[in-house]
Residue, then its C-alpha position, 0 to 999 in steps of 0.5 A: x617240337x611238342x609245342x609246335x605239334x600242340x600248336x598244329x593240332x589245335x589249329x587244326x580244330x579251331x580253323x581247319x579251313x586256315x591250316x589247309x591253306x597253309x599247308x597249300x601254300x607251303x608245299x607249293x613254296x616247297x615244290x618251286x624251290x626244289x624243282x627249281x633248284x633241279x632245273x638249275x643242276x640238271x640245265x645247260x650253261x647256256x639256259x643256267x642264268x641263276x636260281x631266280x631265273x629257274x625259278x620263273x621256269x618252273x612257275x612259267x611251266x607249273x602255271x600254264x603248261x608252257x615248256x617251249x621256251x625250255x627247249x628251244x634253249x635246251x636244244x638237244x641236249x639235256x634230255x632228262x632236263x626235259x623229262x623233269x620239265x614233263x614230270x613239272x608241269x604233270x605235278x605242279x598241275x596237281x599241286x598248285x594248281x589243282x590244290x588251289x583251285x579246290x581250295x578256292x572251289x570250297x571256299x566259295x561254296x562255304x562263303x555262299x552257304x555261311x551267307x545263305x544259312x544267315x551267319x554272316x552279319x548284314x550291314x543294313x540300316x532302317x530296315x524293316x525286322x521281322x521275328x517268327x513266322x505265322x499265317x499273318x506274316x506274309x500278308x505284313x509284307x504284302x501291304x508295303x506293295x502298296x507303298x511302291x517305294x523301296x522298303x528292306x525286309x528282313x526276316x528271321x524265323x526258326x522255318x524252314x527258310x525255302x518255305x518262308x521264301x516261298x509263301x513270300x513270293x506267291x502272296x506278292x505274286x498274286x497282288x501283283x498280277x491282281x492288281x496290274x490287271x485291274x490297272x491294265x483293265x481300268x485303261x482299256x477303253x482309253x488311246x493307247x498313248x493315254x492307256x500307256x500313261x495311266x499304265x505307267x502311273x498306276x501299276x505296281x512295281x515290286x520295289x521290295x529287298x527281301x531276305x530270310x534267315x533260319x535261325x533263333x529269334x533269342x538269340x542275340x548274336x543272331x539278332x545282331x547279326x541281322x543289325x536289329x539295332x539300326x532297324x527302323x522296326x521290329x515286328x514281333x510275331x506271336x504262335x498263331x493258335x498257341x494253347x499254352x497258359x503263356x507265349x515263352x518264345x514270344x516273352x523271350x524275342x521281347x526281351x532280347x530284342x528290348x536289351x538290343x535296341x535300348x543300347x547307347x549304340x542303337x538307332x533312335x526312336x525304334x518301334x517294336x510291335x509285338x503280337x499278343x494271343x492270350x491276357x496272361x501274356x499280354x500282362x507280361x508284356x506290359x511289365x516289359x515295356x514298364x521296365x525295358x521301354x527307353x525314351x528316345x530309344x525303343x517304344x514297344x506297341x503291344x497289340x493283342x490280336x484276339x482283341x482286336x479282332x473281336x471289336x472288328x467283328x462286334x462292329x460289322x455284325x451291326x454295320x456290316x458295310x464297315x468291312x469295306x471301310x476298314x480294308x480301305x483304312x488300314x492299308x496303304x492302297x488308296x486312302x489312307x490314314x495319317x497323323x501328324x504331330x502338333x506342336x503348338x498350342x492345343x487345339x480343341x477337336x473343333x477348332x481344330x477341324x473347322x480351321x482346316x475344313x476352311x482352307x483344304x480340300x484334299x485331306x479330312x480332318x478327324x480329330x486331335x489326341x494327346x501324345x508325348x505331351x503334344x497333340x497328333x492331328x489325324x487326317x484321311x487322304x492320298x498321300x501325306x503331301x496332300x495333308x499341306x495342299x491349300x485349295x486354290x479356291x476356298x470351300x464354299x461354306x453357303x451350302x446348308x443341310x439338315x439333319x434328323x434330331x431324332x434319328x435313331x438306329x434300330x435295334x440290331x438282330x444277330x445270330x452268330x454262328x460258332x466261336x472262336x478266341x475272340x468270341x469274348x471281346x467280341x461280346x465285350x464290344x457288343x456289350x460296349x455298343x449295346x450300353x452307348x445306345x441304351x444312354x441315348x434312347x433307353x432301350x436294348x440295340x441288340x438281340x442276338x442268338x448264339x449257336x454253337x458256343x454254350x459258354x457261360x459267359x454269353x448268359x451275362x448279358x440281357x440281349x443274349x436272347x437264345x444260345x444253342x450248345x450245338x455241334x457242327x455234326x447237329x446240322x437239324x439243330x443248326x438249320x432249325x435255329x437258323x430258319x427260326x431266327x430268320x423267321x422272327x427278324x427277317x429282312x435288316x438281321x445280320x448272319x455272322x460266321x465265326x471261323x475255328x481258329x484252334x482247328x488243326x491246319x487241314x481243318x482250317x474254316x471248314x466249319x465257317x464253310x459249313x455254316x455257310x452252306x447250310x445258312x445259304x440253303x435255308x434263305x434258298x428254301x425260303x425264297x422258294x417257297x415265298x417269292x417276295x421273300x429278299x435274302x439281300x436284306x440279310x447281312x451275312x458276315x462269313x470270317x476265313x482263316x486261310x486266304x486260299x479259301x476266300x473263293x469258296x466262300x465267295x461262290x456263295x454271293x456273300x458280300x461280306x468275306x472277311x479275311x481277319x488275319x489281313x486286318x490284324x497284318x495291315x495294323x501291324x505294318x502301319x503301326x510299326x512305321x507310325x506309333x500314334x496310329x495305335x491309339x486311334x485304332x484303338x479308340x475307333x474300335x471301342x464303343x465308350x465304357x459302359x460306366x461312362x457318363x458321357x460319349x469319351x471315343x469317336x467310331x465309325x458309323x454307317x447310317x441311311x441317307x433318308x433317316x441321318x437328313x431331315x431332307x436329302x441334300x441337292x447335287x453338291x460337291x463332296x467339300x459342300x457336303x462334308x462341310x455341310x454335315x460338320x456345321x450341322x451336327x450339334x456340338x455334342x455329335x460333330x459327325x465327319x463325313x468321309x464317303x458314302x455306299x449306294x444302293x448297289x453296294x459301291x463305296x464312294x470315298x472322298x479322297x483326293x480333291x473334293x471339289x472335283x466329287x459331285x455326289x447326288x445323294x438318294x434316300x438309299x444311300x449309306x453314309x459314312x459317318x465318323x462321330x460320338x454316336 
């Protein structure tokens, strides 16, 4: 007996929900075996059949109330065998049924509340994964829009789920009706059987299964629970304005989720991009990936966003047009960047280009790097399809240019305006581009004026000509230096605006805002007092945190609003389904070392029609003119053709078939160049 009572109570604790249902379960086997045991001494012979037979009474009357049959064999005899048939179907209503029907009551509410609190297991396969959650997330999974194909998302964030959920519905509700009414409107001038057409082929359909879970990006059995290990990818996101000497959380996901994925029982070639705020957590997880990585396994892609983003904002302070180029290239909508793997013999970048420019026309090469022992061919076009395509009719390679031997790009003025984390390998890349230009024409390509930092390091570089350690309190300082800079270098200088991104969440970009109000105001009183004086040949460059504060920025005519986090998110997503896009990126955004003797990198350069040819070319298709180009250059600075801006600002890419393009180049124009310099 004291066994059976040690037995119930630790039952009790252990699966208190299994108790209960066997104690339901017994006292209803208890009731329909006594009452039934009743009805057979309390019946007439004639109702008497047997035990069995009163067995199917009581639960006839327990289960639905029913007791004519009884007494119609009772008659009017066996009175008290009818008030115990009453008194049956009262209790039995309250025992059985009732205590099975609360117990299923609560079952349900517990499986739908264990499923949405995420404790349950999935069972899911080639899935996306995403780990924390940042200002940068939901951007991630906006750009799988573009993709309009079925993706499985799974997130796993310590958030509040709700909100997390949210934030996920507003950015893809707002993409969606952006983007569809763009569609809707593109169509309007056609017949409304051709609008239908188009409507159907262009809009974009939400295609994406989503589920959040709240819970610990440490935990392994959490990580298992989301089926980590037969992932596809695993995007591990980084604390967006971390102040601590090392990310741990971040440091601690890595490694559970590296132990996870290397397992025998894992899915094969697994990519894990982890984001990187600091250098001190960058090395850490370096040290991971020499020790966790496993080949044909996991690769881990560490990608350190400050970093990044300096390079980015280093490039479009000198070619601000770039901006639109990249949005365009790290995303999923409209052209896109692909590479391939190439598994024969190595090519040379020139055979390799000038081999595929022979036969295709709806895809441009741009050039081949090592990787895993191979080569990767790296390609801009529509779709991966097109990559294959040969073009029914053969380029004709008759069409000749010619270009400028001495073109040059002049010295670039800039003055930045704030500082931020990436304000360091932003000079780094400036730095990088200065001394690439020096060892073709010998000469300073930047002058820049910094306001608002005072760092020490601004001081090591010569073309730093000015830095004003001013607070964005000390508006008369600020507009003095701005007015001073303007009135130096005029049209052709670049304004670029720095976002605060250690500000606390309700002071996000407003000092970005600031400056640009007061920088605006000044080239307003400029233009006012001289009517020749042109604000469009000034670039300003304005960096936004918070996509909610694009708008505001764009009240002020500002061509360029950059919403830096997108960029970083586009790259994250991409490179998490294709690992070899992280080491073109990387190249592009990096000018040669300093101490480089010859041009080691490829970026992308915009530079004036009128100053790149020697004469402008004649009308010609976008084939002729890419070919033309590539022929042209010499061999040490093969320049790829990809597009060009004209003078109203519109991009014009060369995607799709570029025998179909005609393209009437003007002086004004802006070509997009990709080449060593």
């Amino acid at each position: 007996m004291k066994k059976i009572r040690e037995w119930i109570s630790i039952q009790i604790v252990k699966a208190p929900g299994r108790m209960v249902l066997l104690v339901i379960l017994l006292a209803n086997v208890a009731f329909v075996c006594v009452s039934a045991l009743i009805v057979s001494r309390l019946a007439p012979p004639s109702l008497d059949n047997g035990f069995l037979s009163c067995v199917y009474y009581v639960l006839t009357m327990t289960l639905s109330g029913y007791m004519e049959i009884v007494v119609e064999d009772i008659g009017e005899t066996g009175f008290a065998l009818v008030l115990f048939a009453m008194f049956n179907v009262i209790v039995g209503m309250i025992v059985f049924t009732g205590a099975v029907i609360g117990y299923m009551t609560d079952f349900i509410s517990g499986f739908i509340e264990s499923a949405d609190s995420g404790s349950r297991g999935l069972r899911i396969s080639g899935h996306i994964v995403i780990l924390n959650w940042n200002t940068r997330a939901a951007e991630i999974i906006n750009d799988l829009l573009y993709v309009n194909k079925k993706e499985k998302i799974v997130v796993l964030a310590e958030n509040d789920r709700n909100d997390v959920r949210g934030a996920i519905d507003e950015r893809l509700s707002v993409t969606l009706e952006a983007e569809n009414n763009a569609v809707s409107e593109a169509a309007s001038h056609m017949s409304l059987l051709a609008r239908r057409r188009y409507i159907r082929k262009h809009r974009i359909k939400n295609k994406l299964t989503i589920i959040v879970r709240e819970g610990n990006t440490c935990s392994a059995k959490q990580l298992s629970d989301i089926a980590i290990m037969q992932a596809a990818s695993t995007i591990i996101l980084s604390d967006v304005g971390n102040e601590v000497f090392v990310d741990s959380h971040t440091i601690k996901t890595l490694i559970q989720v590296a132990q996870l994925t290397a397992a025998e029982d894992s899915a094969d070639n697994q990519q894990i991009v982890v984001e990187v705020e600091d250098e001190q957590t960058l090395a850490l997880v370096e040290k991971i990936i020499r020790h966790k990585v496993r080949s044909g396994k996991c690769n881990i892609v560490p990608v350190s966003v400050n970093r990044i983003l300096g390079y980015i904002f280093s490039q479009f302070s000198i070619m601000p047009e770039l901006n639109q180029v990249y949005s365009t290239l790290f995303s999923y909508k409209d052209a896109d960047l692909f590479s391939l793997a190439d598994g024969e013999a190595p090519l040379s970048e020139e055979e390799f280009i000038s081999e595929y420019l022979n036969e295709h026309t709806r895809a441009i090469p741009l050039t081949v790097m090592p990787s895993d022992g191979g080569l990767n061919c790296y390609y801009i076009t529509d779709s991966e399809q097109d990559i294959h395509s040969i073009a029914s009719m053969p380029p004709n390679n008759n069409f000749h240019v010619s270009l400028n031997p001495d073109f040059e790009i002049p010295e670039r003025p800039v003055i930045i305006l704030g500082s931020s984390s990436k304000s360091a390998a932003m000079m780094e890349g400036l730095a990088a581009y200065n001394e690439e230009r020096k060892k073709h024409n010998g000469r300073e390509a930047l002058a820049v004026t910094i306001v608002g930092g005072g760092e020490e390091h601004y001081k090591q570089y010569g073309w730093v000509k000015k830095v004003i350690a001013a607070e964005i309190h000390e508006q008369d300082v600020i507009c003095e230096a701005i007015d001073e800079f303007i009135g130096i270098h005029g049209s052709g200088c670049c304004i670029l605006i720095l976002s605060d991104d250690t500000a606390c969440a309700e002071d996000i970009d407003e000092n970005a805002l600031t400056y640009l109000i007061l920088a605006q105001d000044i080239l307003a009183d400029r233009l006012e007092k001289d009517p020749g004086f042109d604000p469009g040949g000034i670039d300003m460059i304005v960096e936004i945190l918070d996509p909610q504060n694009h708008d505001i920025a764009n009240h002020y005519s500002t061509k360029n609003v950059v919403i830096s986090n997108r960029y970083v998110s586009k790259m994250i997503m991409q490179i998490s389904k294709n690992k070899a896009l992280f080491d073109f990126y990387r190249d592009i955004l990096t000018y040669d070392d300093p101490g480089a003797e010859l041009s080691g990198s490829k970026e992308l350069y915009i530079k004036r029609a009128d100053a790149f040819f020697s004469e402008i070319p004649g009308p010609c298709t976008a084939a002729e003119l890419i070919r033309a180009v590539y022929h042209a250059a010499p061999n040490g600075n093969k320049s790829v053709l990809l597009g060009y801006f004209n003078p109203g600002g519109e991009m014009i890419f060369f995607s799709g078939d570029q025998s179909d393009i005609r393209v009437a180049l003007t002086p004004q124009d802006k070509l997009i160049l990709f080449s060593d310099h």
